[in-house]
PDB file of N, CA, C and O in Angstrom:
ATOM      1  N   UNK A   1     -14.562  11.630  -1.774  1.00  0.00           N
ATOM      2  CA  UNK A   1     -15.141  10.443  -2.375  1.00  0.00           C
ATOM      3  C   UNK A   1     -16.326  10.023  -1.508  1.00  0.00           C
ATOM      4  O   UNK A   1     -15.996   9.631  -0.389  1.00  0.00           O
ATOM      5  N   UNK A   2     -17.264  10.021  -1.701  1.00  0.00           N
ATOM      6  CA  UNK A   2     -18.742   9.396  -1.310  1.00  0.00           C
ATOM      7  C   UNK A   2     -18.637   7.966  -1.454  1.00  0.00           C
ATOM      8  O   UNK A   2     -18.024   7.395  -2.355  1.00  0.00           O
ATOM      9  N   UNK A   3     -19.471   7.251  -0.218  1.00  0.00           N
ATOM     10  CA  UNK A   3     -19.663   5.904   0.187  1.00  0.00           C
ATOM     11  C   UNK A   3     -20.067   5.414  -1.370  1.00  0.00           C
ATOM     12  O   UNK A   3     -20.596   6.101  -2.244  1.00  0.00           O
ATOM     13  N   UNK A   4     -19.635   3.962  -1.439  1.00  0.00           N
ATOM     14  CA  UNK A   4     -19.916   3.583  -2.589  1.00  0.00           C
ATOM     15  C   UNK A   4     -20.293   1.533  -2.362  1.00  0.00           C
ATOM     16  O   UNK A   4     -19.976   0.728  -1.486  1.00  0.00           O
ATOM     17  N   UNK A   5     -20.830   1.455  -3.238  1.00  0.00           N
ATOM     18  CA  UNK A   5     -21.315  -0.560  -3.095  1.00  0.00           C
ATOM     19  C   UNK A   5     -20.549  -0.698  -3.736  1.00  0.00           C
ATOM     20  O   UNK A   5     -20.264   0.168  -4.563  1.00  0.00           O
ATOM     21  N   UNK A   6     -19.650  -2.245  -3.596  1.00  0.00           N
ATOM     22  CA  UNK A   6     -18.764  -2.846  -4.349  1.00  0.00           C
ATOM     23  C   UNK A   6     -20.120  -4.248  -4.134  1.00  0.00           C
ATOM     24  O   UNK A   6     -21.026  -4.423  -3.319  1.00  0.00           O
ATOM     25  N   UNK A   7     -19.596  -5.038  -5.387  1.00  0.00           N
ATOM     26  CA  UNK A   7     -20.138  -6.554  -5.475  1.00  0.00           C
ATOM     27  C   UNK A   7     -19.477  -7.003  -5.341  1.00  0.00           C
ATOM     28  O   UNK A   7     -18.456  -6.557  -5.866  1.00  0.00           O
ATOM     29  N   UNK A   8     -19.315  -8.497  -4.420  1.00  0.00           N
ATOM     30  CA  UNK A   8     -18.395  -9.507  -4.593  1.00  0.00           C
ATOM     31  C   UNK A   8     -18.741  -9.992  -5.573  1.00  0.00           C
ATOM     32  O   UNK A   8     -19.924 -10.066  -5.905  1.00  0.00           O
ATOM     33  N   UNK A   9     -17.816 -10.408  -6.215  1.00  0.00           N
ATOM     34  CA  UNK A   9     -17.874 -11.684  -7.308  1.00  0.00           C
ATOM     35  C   UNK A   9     -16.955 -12.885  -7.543  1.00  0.00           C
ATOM     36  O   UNK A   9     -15.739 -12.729  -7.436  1.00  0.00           O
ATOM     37  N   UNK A  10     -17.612 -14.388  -7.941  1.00  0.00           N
ATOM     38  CA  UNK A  10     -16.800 -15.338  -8.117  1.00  0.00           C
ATOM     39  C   UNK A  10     -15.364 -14.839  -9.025  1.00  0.00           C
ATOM     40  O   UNK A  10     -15.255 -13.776  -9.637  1.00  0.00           O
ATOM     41  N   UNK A  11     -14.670 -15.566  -8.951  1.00  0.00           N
ATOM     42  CA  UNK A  11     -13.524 -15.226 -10.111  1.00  0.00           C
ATOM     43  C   UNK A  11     -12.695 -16.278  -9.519  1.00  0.00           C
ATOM     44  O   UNK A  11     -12.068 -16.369  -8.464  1.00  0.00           O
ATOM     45  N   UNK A  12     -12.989 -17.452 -11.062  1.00  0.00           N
ATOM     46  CA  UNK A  12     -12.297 -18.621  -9.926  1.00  0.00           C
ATOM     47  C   UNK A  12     -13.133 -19.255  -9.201  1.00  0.00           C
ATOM     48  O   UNK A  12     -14.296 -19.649  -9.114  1.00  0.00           O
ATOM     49  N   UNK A  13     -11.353 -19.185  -8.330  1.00  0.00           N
ATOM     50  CA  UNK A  13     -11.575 -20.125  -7.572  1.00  0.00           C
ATOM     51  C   UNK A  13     -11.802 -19.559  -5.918  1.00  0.00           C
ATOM     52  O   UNK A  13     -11.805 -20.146  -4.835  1.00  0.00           O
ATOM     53  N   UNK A  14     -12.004 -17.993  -6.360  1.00  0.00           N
ATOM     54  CA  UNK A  14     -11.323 -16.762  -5.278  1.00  0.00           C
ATOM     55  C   UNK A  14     -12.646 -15.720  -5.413  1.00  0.00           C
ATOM     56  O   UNK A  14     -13.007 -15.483  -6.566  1.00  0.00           O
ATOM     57  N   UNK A  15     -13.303 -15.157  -4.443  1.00  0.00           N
ATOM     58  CA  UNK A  15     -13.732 -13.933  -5.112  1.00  0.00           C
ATOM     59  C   UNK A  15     -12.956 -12.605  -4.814  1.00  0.00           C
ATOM     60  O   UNK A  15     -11.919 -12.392  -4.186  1.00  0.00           O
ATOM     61  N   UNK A  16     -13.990 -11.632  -5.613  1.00  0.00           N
ATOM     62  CA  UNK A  16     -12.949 -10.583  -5.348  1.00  0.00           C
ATOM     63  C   UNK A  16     -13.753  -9.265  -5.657  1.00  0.00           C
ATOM     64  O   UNK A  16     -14.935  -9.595  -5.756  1.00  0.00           O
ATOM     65  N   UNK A  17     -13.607  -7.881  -5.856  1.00  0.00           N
ATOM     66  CA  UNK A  17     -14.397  -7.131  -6.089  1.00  0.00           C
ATOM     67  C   UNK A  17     -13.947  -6.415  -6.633  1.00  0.00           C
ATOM     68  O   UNK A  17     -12.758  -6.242  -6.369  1.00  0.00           O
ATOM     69  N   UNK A  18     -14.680  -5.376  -7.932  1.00  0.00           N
ATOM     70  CA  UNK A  18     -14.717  -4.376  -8.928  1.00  0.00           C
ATOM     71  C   UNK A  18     -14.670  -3.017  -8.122  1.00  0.00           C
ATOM     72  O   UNK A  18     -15.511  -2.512  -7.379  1.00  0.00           O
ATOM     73  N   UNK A  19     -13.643  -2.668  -8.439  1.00  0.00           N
ATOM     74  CA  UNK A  19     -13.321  -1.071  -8.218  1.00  0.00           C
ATOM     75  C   UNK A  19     -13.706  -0.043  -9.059  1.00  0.00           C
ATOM     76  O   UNK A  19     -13.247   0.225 -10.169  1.00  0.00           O
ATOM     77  N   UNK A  20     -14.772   0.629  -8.312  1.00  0.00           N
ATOM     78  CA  UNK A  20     -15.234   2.211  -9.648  1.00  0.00           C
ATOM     79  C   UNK A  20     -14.123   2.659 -10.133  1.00  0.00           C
ATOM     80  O   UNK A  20     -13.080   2.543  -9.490  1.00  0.00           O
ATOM     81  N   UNK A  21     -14.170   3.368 -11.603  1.00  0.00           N
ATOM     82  CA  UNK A  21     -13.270   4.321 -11.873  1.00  0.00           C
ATOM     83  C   UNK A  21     -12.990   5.187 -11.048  1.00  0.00           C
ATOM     84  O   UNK A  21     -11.797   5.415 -10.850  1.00  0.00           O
ATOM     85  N   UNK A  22     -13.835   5.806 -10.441  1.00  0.00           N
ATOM     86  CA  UNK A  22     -13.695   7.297  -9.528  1.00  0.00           C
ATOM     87  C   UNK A  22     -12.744   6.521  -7.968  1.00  0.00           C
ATOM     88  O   UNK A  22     -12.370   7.338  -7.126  1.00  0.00           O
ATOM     89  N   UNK A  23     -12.521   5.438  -7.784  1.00  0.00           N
ATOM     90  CA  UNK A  23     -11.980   4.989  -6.532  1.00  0.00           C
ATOM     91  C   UNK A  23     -10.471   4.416  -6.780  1.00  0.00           C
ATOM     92  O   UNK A  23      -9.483   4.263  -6.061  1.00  0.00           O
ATOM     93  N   UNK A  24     -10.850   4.120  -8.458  1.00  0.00           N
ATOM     94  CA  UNK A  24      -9.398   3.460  -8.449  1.00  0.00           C
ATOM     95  C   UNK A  24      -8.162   4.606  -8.988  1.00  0.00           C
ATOM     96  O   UNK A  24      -6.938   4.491  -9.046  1.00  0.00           O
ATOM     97  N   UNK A  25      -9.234   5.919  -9.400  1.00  0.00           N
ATOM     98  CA  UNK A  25      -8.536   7.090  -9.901  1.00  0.00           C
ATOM     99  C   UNK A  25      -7.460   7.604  -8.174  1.00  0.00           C
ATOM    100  O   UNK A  25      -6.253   7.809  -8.043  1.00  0.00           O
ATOM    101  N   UNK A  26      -8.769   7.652  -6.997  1.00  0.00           N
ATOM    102  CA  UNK A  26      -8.590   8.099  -5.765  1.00  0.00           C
ATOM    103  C   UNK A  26      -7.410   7.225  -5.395  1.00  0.00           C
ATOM    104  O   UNK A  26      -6.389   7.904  -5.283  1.00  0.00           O
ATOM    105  N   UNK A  27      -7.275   6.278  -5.230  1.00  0.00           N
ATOM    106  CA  UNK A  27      -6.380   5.035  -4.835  1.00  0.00           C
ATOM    107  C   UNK A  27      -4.727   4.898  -5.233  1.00  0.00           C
ATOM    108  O   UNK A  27      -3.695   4.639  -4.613  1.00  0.00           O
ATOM    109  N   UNK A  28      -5.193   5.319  -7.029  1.00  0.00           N
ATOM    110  CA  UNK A  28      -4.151   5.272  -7.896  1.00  0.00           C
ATOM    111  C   UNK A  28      -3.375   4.128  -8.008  1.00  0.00           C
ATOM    112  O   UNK A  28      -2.180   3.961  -7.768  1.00  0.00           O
ATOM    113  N   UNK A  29      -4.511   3.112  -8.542  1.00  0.00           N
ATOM    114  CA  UNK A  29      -4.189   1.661  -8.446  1.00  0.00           C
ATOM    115  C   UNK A  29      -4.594   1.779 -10.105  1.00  0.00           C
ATOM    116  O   UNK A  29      -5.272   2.691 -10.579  1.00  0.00           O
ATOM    117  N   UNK A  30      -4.008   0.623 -10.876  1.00  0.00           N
ATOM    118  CA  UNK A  30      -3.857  -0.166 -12.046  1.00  0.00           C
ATOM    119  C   UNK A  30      -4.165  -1.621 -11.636  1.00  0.00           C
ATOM    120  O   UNK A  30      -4.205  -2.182 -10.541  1.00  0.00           O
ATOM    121  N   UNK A  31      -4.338  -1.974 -12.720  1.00  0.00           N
ATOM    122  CA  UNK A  31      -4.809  -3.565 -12.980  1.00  0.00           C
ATOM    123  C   UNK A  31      -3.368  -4.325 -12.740  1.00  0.00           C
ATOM    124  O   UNK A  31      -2.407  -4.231 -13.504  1.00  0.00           O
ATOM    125  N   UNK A  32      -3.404  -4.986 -11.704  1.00  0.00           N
ATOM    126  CA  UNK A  32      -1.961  -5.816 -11.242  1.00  0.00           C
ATOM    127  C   UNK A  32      -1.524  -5.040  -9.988  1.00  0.00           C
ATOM    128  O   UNK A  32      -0.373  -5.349  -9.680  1.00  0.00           O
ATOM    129  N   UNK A  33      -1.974  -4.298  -9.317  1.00  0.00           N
ATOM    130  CA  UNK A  33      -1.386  -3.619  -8.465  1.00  0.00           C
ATOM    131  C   UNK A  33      -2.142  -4.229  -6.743  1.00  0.00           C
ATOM    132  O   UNK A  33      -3.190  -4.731  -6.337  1.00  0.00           O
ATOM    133  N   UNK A  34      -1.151  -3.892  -6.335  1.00  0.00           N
ATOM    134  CA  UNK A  34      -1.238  -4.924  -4.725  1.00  0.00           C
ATOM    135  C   UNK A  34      -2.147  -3.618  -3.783  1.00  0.00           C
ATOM    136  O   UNK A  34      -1.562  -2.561  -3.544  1.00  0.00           O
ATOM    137  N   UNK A  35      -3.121  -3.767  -3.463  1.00  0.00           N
ATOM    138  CA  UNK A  35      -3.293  -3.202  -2.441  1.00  0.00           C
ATOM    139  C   UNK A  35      -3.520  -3.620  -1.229  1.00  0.00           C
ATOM    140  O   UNK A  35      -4.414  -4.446  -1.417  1.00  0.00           O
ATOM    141  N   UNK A  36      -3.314  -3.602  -0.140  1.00  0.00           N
ATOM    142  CA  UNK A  36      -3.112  -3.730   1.247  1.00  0.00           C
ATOM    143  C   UNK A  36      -4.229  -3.177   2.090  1.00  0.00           C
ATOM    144  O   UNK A  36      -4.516  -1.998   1.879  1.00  0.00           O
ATOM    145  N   UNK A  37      -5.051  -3.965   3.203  1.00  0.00           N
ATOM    146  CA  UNK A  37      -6.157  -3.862   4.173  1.00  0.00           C
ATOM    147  C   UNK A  37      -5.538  -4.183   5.837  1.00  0.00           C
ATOM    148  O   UNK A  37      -4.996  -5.087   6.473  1.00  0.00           O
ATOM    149  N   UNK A  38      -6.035  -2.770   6.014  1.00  0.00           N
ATOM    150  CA  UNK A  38      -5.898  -2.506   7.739  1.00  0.00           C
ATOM    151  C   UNK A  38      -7.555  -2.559   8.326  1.00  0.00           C
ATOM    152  O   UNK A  38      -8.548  -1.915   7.988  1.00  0.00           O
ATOM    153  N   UNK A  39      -7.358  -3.570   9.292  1.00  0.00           N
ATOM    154  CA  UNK A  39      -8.672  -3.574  10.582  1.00  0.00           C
ATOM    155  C   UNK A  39      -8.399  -1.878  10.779  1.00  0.00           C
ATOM    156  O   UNK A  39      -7.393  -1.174  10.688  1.00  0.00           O
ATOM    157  N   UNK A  40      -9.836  -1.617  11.095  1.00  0.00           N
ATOM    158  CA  UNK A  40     -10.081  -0.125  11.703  1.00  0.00           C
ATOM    159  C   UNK A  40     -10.898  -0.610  12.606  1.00  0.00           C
ATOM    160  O   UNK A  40     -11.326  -1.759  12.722  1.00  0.00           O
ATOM    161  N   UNK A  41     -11.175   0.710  13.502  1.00  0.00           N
ATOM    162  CA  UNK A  41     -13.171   0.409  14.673  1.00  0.00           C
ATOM    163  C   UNK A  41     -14.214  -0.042  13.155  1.00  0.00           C
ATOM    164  O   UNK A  41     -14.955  -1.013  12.997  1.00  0.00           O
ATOM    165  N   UNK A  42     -13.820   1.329  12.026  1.00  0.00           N
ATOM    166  CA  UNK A  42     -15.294   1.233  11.347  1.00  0.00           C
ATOM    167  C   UNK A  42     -14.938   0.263  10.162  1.00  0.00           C
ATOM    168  O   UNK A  42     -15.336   0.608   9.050  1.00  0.00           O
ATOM    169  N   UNK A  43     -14.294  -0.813  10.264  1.00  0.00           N
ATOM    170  CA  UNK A  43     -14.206  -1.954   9.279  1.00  0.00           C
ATOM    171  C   UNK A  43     -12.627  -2.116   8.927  1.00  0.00           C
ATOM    172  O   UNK A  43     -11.617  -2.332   9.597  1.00  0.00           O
ATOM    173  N   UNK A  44     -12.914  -1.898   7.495  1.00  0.00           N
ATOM    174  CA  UNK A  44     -11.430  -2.159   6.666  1.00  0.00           C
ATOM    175  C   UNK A  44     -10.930  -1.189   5.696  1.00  0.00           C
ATOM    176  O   UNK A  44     -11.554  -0.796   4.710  1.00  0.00           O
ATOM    177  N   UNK A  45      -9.083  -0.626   6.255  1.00  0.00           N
ATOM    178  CA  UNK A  45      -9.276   0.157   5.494  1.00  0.00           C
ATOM    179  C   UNK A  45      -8.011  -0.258   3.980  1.00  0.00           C
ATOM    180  O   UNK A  45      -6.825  -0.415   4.271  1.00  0.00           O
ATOM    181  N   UNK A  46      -8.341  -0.350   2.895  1.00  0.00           N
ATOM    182  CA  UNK A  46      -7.248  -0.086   1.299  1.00  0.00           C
ATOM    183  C   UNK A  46      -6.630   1.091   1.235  1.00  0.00           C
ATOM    184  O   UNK A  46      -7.021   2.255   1.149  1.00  0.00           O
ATOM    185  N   UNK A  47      -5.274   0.412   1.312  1.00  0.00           N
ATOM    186  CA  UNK A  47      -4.580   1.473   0.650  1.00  0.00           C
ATOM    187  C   UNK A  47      -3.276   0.598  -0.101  1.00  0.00           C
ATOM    188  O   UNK A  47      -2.937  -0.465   0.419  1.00  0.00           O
ATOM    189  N   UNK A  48      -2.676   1.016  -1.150  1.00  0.00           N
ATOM    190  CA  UNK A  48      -1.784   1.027  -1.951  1.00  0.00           C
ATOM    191  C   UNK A  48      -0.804   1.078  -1.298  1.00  0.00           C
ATOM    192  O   UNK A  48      -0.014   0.278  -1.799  1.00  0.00           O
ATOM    193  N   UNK A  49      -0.208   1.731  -0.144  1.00  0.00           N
ATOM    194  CA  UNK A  49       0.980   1.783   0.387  1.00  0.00           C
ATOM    195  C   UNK A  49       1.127   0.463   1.336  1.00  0.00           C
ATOM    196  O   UNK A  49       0.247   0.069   2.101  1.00  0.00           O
ATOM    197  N   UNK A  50       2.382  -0.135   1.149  1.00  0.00           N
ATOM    198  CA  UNK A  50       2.697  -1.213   2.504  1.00  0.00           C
ATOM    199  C   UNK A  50       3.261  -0.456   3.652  1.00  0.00           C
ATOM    200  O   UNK A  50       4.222   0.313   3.626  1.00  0.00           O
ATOM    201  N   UNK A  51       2.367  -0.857   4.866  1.00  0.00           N
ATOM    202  CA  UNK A  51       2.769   0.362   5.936  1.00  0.00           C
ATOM    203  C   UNK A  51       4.048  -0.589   6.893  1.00  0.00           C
ATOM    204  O   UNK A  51       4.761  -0.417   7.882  1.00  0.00           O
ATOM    205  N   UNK A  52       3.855  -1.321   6.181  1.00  0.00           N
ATOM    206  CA  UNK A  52       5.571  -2.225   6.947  1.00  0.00           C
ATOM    207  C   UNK A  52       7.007  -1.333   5.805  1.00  0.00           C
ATOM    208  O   UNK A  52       7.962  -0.678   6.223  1.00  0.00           O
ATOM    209  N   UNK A  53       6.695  -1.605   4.550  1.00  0.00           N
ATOM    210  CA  UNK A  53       7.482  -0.714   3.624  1.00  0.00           C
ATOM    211  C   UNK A  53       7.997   0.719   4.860  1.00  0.00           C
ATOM    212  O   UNK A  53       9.084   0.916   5.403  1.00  0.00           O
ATOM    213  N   UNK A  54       7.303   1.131   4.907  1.00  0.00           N
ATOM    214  CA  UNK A  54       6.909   2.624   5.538  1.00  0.00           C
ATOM    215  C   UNK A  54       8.223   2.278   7.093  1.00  0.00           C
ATOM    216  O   UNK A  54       9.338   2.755   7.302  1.00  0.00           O
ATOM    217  N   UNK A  55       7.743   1.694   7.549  1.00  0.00           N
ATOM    218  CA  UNK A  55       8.406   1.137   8.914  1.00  0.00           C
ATOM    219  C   UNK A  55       9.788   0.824   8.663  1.00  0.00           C
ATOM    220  O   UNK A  55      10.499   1.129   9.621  1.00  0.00           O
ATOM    221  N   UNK A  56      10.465   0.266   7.593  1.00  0.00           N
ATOM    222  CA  UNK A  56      11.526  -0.156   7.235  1.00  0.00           C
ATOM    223  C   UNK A  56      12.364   1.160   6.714  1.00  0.00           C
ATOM    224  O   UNK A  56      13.566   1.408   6.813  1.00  0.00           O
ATOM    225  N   UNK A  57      11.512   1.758   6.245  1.00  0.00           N
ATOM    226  CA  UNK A  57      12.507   3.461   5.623  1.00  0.00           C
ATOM    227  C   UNK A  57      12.788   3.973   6.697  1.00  0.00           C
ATOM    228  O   UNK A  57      13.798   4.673   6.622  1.00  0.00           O
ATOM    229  N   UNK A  58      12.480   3.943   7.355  1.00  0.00           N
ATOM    230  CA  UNK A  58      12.410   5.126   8.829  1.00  0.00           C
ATOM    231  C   UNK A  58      13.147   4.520   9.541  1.00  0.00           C
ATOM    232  O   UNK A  58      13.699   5.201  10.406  1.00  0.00           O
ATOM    233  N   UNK A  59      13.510   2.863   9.495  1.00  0.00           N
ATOM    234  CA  UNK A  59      14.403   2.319   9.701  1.00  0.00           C
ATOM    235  C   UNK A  59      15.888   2.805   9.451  1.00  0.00           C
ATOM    236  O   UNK A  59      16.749   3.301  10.179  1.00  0.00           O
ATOM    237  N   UNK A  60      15.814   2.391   7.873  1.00  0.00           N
ATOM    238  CA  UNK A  60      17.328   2.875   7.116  1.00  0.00           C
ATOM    239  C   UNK A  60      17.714   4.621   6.980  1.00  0.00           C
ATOM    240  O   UNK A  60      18.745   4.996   6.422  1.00  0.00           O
ATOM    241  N   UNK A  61      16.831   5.457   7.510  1.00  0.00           N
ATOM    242  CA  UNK A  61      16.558   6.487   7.395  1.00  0.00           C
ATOM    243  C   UNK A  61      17.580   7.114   8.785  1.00  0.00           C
ATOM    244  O   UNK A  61      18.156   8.198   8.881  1.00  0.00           O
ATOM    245  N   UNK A  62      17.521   6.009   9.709  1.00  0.00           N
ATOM    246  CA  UNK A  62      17.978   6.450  11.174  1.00  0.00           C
ATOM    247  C   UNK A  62      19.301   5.831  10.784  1.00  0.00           C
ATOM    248  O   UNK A  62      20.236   6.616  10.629  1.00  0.00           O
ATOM    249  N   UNK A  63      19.535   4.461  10.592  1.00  0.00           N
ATOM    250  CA  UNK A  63      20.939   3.927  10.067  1.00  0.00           C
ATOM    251  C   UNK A  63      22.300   4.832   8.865  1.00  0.00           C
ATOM    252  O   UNK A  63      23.517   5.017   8.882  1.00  0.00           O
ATOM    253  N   UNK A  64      21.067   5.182   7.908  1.00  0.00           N
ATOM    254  CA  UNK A  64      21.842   6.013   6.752  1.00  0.00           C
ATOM    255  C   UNK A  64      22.551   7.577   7.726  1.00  0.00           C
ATOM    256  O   UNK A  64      23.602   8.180   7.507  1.00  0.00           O
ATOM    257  N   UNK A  65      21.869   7.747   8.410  1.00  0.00           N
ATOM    258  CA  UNK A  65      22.559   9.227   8.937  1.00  0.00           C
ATOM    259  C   UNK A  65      23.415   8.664  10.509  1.00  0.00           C
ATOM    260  O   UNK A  65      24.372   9.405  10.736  1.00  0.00           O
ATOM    261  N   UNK A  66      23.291   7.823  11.312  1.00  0.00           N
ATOM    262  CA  UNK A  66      24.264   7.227  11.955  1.00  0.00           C
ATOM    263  C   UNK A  66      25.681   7.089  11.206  1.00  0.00           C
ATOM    264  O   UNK A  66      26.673   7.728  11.558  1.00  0.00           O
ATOM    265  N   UNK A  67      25.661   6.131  10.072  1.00  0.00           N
ATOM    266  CA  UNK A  67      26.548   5.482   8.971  1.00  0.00           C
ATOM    267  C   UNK A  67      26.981   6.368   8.131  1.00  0.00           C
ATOM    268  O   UNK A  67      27.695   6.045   7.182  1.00  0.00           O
ATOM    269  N   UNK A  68      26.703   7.292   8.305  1.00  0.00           N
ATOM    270  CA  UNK A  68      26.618   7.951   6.701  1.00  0.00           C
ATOM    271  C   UNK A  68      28.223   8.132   5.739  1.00  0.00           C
ATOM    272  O   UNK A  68      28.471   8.073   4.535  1.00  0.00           O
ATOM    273  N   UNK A  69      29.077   8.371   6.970  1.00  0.00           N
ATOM    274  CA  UNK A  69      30.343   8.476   6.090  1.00  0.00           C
ATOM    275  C   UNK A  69      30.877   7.137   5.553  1.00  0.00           C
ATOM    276  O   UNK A  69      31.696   6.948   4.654  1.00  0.00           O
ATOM    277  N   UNK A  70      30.025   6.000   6.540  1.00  0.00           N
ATOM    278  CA  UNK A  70      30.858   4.726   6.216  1.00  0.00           C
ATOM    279  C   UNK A  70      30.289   4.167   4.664  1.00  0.00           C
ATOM    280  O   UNK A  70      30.941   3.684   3.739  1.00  0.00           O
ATOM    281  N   UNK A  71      28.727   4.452   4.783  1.00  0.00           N
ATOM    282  CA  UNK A  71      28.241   4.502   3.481  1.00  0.00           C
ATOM    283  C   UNK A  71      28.608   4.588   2.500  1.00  0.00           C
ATOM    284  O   UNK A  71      28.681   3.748   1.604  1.00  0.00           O
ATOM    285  N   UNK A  72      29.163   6.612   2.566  1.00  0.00           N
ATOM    286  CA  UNK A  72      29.839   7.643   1.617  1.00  0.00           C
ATOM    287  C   UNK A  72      30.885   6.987   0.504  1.00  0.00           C
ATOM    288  O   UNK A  72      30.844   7.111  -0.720  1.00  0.00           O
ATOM    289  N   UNK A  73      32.174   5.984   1.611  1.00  0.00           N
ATOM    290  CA  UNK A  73      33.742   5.141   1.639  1.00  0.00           C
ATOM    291  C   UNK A  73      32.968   3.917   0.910  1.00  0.00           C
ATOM    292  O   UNK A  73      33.570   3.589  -0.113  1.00  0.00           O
ATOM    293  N   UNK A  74      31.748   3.115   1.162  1.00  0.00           N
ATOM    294  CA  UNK A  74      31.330   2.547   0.191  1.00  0.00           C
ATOM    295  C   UNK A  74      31.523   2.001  -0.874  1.00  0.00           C
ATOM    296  O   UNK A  74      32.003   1.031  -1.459  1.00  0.00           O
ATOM    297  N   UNK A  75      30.543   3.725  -1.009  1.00  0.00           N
ATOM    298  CA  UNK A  75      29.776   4.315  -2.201  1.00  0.00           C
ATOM    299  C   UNK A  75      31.325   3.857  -3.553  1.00  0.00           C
ATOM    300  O   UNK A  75      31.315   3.242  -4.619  1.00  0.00           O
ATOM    301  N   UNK A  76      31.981   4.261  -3.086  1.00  0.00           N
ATOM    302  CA  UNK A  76      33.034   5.051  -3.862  1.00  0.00           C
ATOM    303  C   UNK A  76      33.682   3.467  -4.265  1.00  0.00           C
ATOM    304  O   UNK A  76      34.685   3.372  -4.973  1.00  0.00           O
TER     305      UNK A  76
END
């Protein structure tokens, strides 16, 4: 994907900015969809994924295989 201009624009009471087709194809974002901004050195970066989400699996990920039989007894 090649550098691209976004416009801010009013909307509201908020502004906000228009996503190309070709970025929101890259992104794989829809109209209603949350995307999320990380500080970088070279600005700001979007992405679609919550990288706390991310942090929390890897969480239950270590718990689920500790637990796992107690889980299993649960489950059932």
């Amino acid at each position: 994907m090649t550098m691209q201009t976004l416009k801010v624009r009013k909307i509201g009471n908020s502004l906000g900015i228009i996503i190309p087709r070709e970025m929101q194809e890259t992104l794989r974002v829809e109209e209603g969809d949350v995307l999320y901004s990380s500080p970088t050195e070279q600005g700001v970066e979007l992405t679609p994924y919550d990288p706390d989400f991310e942090v929390a699996m890897k969480a239950f990920e270590r718990t689920r295989r500790k637990y796992r039989n107690a889980l299993k007894e649960l489950a059932k």
